[in-house]
C-alpha positions as CSV (number, residue, x, y, z in Angstrom):
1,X,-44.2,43.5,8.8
2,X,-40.9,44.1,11.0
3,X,-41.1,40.9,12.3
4,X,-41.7,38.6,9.0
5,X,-38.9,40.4,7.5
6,X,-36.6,39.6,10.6
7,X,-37.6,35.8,10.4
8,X,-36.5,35.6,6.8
9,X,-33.1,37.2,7.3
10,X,-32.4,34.2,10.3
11,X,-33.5,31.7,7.4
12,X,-31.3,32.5,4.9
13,X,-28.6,32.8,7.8
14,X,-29.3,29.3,9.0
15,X,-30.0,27.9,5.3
16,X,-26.6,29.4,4.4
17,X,-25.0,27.9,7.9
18,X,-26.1,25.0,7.0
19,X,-25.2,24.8,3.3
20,X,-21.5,25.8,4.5
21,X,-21.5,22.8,7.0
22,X,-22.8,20.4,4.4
23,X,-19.9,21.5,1.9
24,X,-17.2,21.2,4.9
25,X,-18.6,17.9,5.5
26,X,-18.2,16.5,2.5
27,X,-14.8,17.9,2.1
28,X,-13.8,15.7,5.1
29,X,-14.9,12.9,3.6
30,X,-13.4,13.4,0.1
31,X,-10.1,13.9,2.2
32,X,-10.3,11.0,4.3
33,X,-8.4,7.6,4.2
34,X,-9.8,5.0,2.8
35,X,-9.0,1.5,4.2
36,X,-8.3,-1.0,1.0
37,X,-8.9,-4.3,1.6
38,X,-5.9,-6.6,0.4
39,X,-4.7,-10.0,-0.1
40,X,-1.1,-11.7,0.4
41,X,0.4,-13.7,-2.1
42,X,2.4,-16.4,-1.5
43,X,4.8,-19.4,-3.4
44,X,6.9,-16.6,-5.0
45,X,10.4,-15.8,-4.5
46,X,12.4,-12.2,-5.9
47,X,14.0,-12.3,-9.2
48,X,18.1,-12.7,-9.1
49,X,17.9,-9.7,-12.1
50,X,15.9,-7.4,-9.6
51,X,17.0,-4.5,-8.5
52,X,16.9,-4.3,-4.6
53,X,18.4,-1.4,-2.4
54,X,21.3,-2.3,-0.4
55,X,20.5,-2.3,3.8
56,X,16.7,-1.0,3.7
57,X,13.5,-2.1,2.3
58,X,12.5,-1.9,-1.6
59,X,9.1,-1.3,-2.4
60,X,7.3,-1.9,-5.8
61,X,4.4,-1.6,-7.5
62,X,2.8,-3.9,-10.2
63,X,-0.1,-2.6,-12.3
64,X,1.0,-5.6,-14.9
65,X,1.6,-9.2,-15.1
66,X,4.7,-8.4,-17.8
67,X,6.6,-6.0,-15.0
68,X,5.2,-8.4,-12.2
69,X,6.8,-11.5,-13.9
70,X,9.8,-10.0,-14.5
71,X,10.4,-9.0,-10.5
72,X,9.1,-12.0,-9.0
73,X,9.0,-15.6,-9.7
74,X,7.6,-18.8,-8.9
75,X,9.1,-20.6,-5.8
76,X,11.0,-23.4,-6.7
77,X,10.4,-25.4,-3.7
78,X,7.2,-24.7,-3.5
79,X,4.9,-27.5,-4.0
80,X,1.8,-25.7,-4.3
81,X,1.0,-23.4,-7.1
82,X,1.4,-19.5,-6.5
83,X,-1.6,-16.9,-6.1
84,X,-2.1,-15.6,-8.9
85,X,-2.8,-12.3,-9.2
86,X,-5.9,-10.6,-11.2
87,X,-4.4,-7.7,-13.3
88,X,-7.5,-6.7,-14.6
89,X,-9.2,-5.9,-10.9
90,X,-5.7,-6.0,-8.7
91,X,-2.3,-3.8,-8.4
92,X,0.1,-5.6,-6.8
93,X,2.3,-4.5,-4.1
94,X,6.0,-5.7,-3.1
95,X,8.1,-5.1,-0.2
96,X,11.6,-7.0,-0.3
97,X,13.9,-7.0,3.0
98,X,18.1,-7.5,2.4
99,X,18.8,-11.0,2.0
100,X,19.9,-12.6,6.0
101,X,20.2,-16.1,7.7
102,X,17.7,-14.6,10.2
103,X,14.7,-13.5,8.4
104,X,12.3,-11.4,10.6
105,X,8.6,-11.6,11.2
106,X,6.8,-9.0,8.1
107,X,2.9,-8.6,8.9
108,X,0.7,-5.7,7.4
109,X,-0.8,-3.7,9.8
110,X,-3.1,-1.5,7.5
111,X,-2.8,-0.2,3.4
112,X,-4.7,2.9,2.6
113,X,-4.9,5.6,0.0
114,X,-5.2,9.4,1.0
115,X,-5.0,12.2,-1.8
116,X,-4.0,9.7,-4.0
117,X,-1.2,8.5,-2.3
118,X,-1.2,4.7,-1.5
119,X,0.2,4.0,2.1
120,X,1.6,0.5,2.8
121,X,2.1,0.3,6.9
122,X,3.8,-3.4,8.1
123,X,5.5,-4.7,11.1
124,X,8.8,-6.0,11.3
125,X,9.3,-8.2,13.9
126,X,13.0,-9.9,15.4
127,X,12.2,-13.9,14.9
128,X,13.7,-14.6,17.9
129,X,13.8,-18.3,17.4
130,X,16.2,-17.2,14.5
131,X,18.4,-15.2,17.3
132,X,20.2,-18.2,18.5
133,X,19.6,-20.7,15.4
134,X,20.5,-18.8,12.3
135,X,19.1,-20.6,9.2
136,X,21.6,-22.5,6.6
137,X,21.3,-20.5,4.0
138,X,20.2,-16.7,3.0
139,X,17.0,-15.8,2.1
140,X,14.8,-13.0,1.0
141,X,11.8,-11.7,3.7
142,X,9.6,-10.2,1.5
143,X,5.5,-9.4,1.5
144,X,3.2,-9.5,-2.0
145,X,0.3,-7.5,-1.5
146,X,-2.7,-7.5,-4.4
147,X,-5.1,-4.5,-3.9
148,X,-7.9,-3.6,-5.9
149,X,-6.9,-1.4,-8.6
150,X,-6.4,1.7,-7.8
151,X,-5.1,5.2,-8.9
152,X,-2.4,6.1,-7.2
153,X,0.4,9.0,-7.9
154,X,2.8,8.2,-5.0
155,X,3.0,4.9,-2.4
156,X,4.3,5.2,0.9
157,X,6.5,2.3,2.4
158,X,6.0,2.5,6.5
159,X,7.8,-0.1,8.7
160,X,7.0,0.2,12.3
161,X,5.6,3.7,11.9
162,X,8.7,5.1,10.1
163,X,8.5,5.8,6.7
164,X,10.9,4.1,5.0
165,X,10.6,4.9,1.3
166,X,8.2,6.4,-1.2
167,X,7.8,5.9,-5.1
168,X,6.5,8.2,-7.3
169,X,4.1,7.0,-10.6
170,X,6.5,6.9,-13.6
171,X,5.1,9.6,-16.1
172,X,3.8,6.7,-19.3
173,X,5.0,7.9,-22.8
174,X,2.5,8.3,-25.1
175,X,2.8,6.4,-28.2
């Protein structure tokens, strides 16, 4: 009798070990980052009416064409038609550099959300053909970024693994 009574008590133990390792388990995983996949958009150029920080990146975040059309516009020297985003399945992201006559290299190294916080990592690179040979004329690095929708509270703007700004969601009136 002693012994099947001992043999239970180590089953629940275990059963409940376990249990608690499952539950921890899964937390990880609802905590983790998740890697979005993501798209870049190209034959745009910024808006002279938008509002871009003076010395440092500016970062935005489109959820609508309406806000999205009033930021950016179609390039006009471009000859081919821009990508257009999907506002139905995509949020778009922006990342606009002060205006030089040597633009730098701007690559995306990784975009992620984590606790509902969207993280936009890119690289900034010195063009260094531009070093010697400054362009002509000013003009406006930037990076368009369509996502798949997500929902996001804050976004995180990281250049060369310094973060350089975050936004937080504007609260929506209701109506």
């Amino acid at each position: 009798m002693s012994f099947l009574s001992l043999s239970g008590k180590r089953f629940r133990i275990s059963r409940s070990l376990l249990i608690i390792f499952l539950f921890s388990l899964l937390s990880l995983f609802a905590l983790a980052q998740v890697n979005l996949k993501y798209r870049l958009l190209n034959g745009y150029s910024l808006s002279t009416e938008a509002t871009v920080n003076k010395g440092k990146p500016t970062l935005f975040v489109f959820e609508q064409a309406e806000t999205f059309e009033q930021v950016f516009k179609a390039a006009p020297t471009s000859t081919k038609r821009p990508d257009q985003p999907n506002f139905s399945k995509e949020m778009v992201v922006g990342v606009t550099i002060t205006a030089t006559n040597k633009p730098p290299r701007l690559s995306v190294s990784r975009v992620f959300v984590q606790d509902s916080t969207l993280t936009v990592r890119y690289i900034r690179q010195v063009d260094s053909s531009m070093i010697n040979n400054p362009q002509a004329f000013m003009s406006q690095p930037m990076l368009l970024i369509a996502i798949p929708k997500q929902t996001v509270l804050r976004t995180k703007l990281v250049e060369n693994g310094r973060v350089v700004q975050t936004l937080k969601k504007k609260e929506e009136k209701d109506q």
